[in-house]
C-alpha positions in Angstrom: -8.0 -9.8 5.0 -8.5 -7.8 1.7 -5.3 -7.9 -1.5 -5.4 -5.1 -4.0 -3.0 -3.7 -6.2 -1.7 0.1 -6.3 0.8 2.0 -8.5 2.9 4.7 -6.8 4.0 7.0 -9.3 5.7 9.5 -7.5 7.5 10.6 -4.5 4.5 12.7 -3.3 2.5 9.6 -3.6 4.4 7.5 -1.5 4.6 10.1 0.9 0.6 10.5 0.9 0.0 6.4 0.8 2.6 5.5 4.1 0.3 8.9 5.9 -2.6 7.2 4.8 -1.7 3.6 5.9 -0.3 5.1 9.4 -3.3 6.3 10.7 -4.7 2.8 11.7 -3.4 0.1 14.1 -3.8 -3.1 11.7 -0.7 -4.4 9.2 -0.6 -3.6 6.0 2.2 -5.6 3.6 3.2 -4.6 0.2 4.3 -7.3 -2.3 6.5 -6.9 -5.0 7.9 -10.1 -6.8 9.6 -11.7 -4.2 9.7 -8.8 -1.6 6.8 -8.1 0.9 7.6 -4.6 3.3 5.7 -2.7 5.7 3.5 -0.5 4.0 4.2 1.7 7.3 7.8 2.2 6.3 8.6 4.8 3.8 12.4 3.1 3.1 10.6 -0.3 2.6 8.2 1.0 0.1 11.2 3.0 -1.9 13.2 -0.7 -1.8 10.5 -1.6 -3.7 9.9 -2.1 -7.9 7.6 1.6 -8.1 7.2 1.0 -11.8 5.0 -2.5 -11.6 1.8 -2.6 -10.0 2.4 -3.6 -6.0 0.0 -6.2 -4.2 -1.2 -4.7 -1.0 -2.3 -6.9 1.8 -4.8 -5.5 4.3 -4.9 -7.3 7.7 -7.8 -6.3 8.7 -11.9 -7.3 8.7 -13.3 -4.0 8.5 -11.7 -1.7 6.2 -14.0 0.2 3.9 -12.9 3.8 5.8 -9.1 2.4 4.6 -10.4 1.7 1.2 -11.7 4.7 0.7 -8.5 6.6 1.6 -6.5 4.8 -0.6 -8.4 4.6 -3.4 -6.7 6.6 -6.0 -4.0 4.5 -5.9 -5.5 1.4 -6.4 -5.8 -0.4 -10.2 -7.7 -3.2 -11.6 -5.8 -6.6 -12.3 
């Protein structure tokens, strides 16, 4: 399992980050204060507080190729 932390500043980015995350068959949770959602569902992510950073939870060993895809939304902190 591998926790980062994203920002999603816009619509389009959403968009691009639940196309990215569907491609693969392991979980993916988003955090958010007290909430966690599937990063696989678009209405989940827009529940979500998209001004503060959001904790992403990969369940998964391998994920460098996932990394990778999702790396321009991902901050340090």
């Amino acid at each position: 399992m591998k926790m980062v932390n994203i920002m999603l500043h816009s619509i389009n980015d959403v968009k691009n980050f639940v196309n990215a995350v569907n491609k693969y068959d392991f979980d993916v949770d988003l955090t958010s204060g007290r909430y966690v959602v599937d990063a696989k569902s678009i209405m989940g992510i827009f529940s979500l507080d998209l001004s503060k950073p959001i904790q992403v939870e990969i369940h998964c060993e391998d994920c460098s190729v996932f990394m990778d895809e999702i790396k321009p939304f991902i901050i340090e902190g």
